[in-house]
N, C-alpha and C positions, 0 to 999 in steps of 0.2 A: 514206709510211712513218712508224710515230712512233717519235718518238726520244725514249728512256729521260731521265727526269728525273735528274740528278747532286746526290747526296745531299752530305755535309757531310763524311761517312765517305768516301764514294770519292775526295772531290779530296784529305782528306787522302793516304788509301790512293796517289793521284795522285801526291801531294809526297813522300811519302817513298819511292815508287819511282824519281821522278827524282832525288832526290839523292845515293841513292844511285849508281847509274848515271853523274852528271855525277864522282863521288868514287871510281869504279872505274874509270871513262875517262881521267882526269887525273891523271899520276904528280905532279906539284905541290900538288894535292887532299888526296894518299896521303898523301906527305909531311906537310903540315899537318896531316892526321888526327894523325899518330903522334905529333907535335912540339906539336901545340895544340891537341885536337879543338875546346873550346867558343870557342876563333875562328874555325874553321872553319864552326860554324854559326851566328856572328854573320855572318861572311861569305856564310853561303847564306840569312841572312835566316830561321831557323827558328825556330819558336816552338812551344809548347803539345806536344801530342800528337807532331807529328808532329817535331819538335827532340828527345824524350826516342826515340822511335821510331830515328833515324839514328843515335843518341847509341849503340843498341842494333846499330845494324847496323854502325858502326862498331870497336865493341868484339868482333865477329864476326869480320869480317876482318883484321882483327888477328889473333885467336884461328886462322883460317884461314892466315894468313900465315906464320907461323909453329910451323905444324903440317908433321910431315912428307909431302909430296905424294902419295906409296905409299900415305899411308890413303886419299884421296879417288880415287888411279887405278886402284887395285887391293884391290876388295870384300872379298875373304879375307883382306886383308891385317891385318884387325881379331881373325881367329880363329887366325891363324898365330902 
């Protein structure tokens, strides 16, 4: 079977699905997000593309965190 060449774009596309993930798994992660994101991705070792990328998903979950949860559990809740 041949297996697909991995381009430069997917392994970033890669890294920033993991870190995200490693940063949504880990309440001490979250924490340091909130408290000092660009150590946290000195700490995860990110750079270029995919550092400004988490930097973005970062400032998301945030933004979801403290959003109230009725909007994301309940769809009408946007038109009520």
């Amino acid at each position: 079977m041949n297996k697909p060449k991995t381009t430069r774009e997917h392994d970033e596309a890669q890294a920033i699905l993991e870190a995200l993930r490693q940063i949504q798994d880990n309440p001490e992660l979250q924490a340091q997000a909130k408290q000092n994101p660009e150590k946290l991705l000195d700490r995860l070792n990110l750079s270029g593309i995919v550092r400004s990328a988490v930097t973005l998903g970062i400032a998301g979950l945030g933004v979801a965190a403290t959003s109230s949860p009725k909007h994301f559990m309940q769809p009408a809740g946007f038109w009520n």
